[in-house]
C-alpha positions in Angstrom: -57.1 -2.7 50.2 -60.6 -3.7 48.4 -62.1 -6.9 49.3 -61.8 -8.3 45.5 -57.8 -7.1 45.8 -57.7 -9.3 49.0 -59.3 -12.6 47.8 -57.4 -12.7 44.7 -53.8 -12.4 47.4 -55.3 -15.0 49.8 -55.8 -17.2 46.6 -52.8 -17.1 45.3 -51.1 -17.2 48.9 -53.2 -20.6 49.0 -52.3 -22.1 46.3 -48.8 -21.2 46.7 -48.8 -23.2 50.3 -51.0 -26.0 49.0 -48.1 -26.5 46.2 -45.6 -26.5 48.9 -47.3 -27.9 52.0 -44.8 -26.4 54.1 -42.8 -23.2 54.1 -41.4 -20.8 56.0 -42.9 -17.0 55.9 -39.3 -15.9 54.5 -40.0 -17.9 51.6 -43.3 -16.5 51.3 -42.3 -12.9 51.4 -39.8 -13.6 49.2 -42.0 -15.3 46.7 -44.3 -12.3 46.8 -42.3 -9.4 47.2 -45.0 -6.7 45.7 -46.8 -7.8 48.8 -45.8 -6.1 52.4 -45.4 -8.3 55.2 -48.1 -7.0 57.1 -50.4 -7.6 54.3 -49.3 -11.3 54.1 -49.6 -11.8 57.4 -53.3 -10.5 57.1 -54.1 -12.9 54.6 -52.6 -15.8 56.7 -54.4 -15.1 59.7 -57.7 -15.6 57.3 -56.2 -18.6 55.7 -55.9 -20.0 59.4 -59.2 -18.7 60.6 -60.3 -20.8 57.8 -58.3 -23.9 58.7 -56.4 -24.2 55.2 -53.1 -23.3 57.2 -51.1 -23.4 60.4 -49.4 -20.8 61.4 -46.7 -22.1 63.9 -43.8 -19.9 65.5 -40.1 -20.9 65.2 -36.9 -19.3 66.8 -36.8 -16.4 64.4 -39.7 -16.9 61.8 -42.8 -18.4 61.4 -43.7 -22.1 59.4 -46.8 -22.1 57.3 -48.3 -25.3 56.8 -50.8 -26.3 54.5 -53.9 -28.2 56.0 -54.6 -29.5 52.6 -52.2 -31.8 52.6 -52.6 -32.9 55.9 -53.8 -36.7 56.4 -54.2 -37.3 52.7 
């Protein structure tokens, strides 16, 4: 996957979560089913690396929070 191809998943993933503030990655598959898991996963580990999300484990999926939201 090119670089451009990337940033233009990880912004819409973004916005997405920003919209939302807090989700479940079920949801966000769902919402983006031309997208693999694996590949949405990718982009949330940069979104975290970045500090616009947290990516926190449940039972039997994972929440996404938005740190956008967070304190304001």
């Amino acid at each position: 996957m090119s670089s451009v191809v990337t940033k233009q998943i990880e912004s819409a993933v973004h916005r997405f979560v920003t919209q939302r503030r807090r989700m479940t990655f079920t949801v966000l598959s769902h919402s983006f089913p031309e997208y693999t898991w694996q590949t949405l996963f990718q982009v949330l580990h940069g979104l975290q690396e970045k500090n616009l999300v947290i990516l926190a484990p449940l039972l039997w999926d994972y929440e996404i929070i938005s740190q956008d939201k967070i304190g304001k």
